[in-house]
C-alpha positions in Angstrom: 63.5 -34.0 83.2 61.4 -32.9 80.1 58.7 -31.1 82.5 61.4 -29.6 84.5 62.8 -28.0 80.8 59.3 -26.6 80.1 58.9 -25.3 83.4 62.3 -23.4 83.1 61.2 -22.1 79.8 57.7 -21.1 80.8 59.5 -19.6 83.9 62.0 -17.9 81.6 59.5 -16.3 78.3 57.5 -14.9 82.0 60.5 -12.9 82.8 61.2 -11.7 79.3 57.5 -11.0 79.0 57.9 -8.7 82.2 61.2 -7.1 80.9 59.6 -6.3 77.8 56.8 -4.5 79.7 58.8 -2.5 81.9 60.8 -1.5 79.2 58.0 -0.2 77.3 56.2 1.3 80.6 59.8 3.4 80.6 60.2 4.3 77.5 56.8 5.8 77.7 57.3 7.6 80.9 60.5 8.8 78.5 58.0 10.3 75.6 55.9 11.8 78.4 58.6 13.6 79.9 59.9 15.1 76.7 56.6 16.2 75.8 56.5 18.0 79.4 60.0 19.8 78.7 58.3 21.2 75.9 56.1 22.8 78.0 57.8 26.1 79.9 54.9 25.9 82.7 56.1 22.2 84.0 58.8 24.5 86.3 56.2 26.8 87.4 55.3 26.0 91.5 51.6 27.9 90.9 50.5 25.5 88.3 50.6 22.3 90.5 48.3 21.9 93.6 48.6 21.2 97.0 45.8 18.4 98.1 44.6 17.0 100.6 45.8 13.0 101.5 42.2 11.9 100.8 42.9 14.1 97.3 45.6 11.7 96.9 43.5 8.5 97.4 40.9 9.7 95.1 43.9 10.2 92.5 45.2 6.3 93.6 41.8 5.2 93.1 41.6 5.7 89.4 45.0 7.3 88.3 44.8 7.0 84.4 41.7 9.7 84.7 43.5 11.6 86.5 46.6 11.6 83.9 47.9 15.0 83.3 46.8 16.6 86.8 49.4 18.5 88.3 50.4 18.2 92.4 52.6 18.8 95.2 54.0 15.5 96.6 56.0 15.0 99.7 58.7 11.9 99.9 61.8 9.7 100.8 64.0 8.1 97.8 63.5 4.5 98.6 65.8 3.3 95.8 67.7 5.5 93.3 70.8 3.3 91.9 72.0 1.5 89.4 69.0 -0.4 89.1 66.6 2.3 88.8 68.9 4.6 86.7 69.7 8.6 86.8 66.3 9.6 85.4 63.7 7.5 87.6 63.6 6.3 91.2 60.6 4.3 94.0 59.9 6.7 96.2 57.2 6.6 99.4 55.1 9.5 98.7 51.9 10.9 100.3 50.4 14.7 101.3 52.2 15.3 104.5 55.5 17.8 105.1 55.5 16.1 108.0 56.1 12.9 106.5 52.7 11.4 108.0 51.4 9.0 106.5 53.3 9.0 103.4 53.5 5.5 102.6 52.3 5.2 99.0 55.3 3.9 97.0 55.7 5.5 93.6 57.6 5.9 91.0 59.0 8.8 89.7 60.2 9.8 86.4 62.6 13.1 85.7 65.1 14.7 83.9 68.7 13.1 85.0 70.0 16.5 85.2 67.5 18.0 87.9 67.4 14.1 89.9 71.2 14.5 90.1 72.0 15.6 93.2 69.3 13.6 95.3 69.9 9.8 96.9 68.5 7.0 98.7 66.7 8.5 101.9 66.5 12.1 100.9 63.4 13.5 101.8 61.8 16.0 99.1 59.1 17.8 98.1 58.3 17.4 94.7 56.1 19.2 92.1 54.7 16.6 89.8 52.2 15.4 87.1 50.3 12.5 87.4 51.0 9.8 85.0 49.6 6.6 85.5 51.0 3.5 86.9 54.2 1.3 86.8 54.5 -2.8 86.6 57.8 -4.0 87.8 59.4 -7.1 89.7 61.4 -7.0 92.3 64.4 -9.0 93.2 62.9 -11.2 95.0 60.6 -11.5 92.0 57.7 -10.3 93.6 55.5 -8.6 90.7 54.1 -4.6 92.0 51.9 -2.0 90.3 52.7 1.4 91.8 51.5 4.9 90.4 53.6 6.7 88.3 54.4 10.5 88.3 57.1 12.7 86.1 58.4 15.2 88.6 58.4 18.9 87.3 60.3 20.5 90.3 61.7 18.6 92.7 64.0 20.0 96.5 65.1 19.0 99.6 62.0 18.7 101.9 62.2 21.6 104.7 
């Protein structure tokens, strides 16, 4: 019974250990985005870049040096609820307006206001800044590392 209790607890100071973190990795993503409202360019289309999807993998390969670089990203809202909140939702991402071959989940940090009006299994285009990666667990408490982006501009995929 006693190494059943210690299990629980180990099991337990895990999960808090992994709250903690996401809530940290969040409220960073938080300070990052209000450092990028300061700046008036951040809803300027000709300061981000379209690239090519092996851009993108170059990008994936080592994210934090590419921190701060600015891109056009193409999507579907693969969760945006409760759970994620109004100002940040998992999205699969990639290069494509097609939608080809954009599988890359992501998440994406923005300003409530502009992520208002979009759901689950909107596809968008979004104008974004690269800002490193994500740690969260899932609920089925499955542990993932996805990159992380703070979306600039974001609109209804043509």
């Amino acid at each position: 019974m006693i190494a059943v209790a210690i299990v629980f607890n180990l099991i337990d100071d895990n999960y808090k250990t992994d709250e903690r973190q996401e809530q940290q990795q969040y409220q960073q993503a938080i300070d990052t985005r209000s450092d990028l409202q300061s700046d008036q360019t951040i809803l300027d289309r000709t300061t981000y870049q379209e690239i090519s999807s092996r851009d993108l993998e170059v990008i994936l390969k080592d994210i934090r040096a590419s921190s701060g670089q600015r891109i056009v990203l193409y999507g579907s809202i693969s969760q945006f609820d409760s759970a994620t909140g109004p100002g940040r939702f998992l999205a699969s991402v990639g290069t494509s307006s097609l939608g080809v071959g954009n599988f890359e989940s992501a998440h994406m940090v923005g300003d409530p206001a502009t992520l208002k009006p979009f759901v689950k299994g909107d596809d968008v285009k979004m104008y974004v800044v690269v800002d490193g990666e994500f740690s969260y667990t899932s609920a089925a408490d499955i542990k993932f590392t996805v990159p992380q982006f703070q979306v600039g501009i974001i609109e209804l995929a043509e």
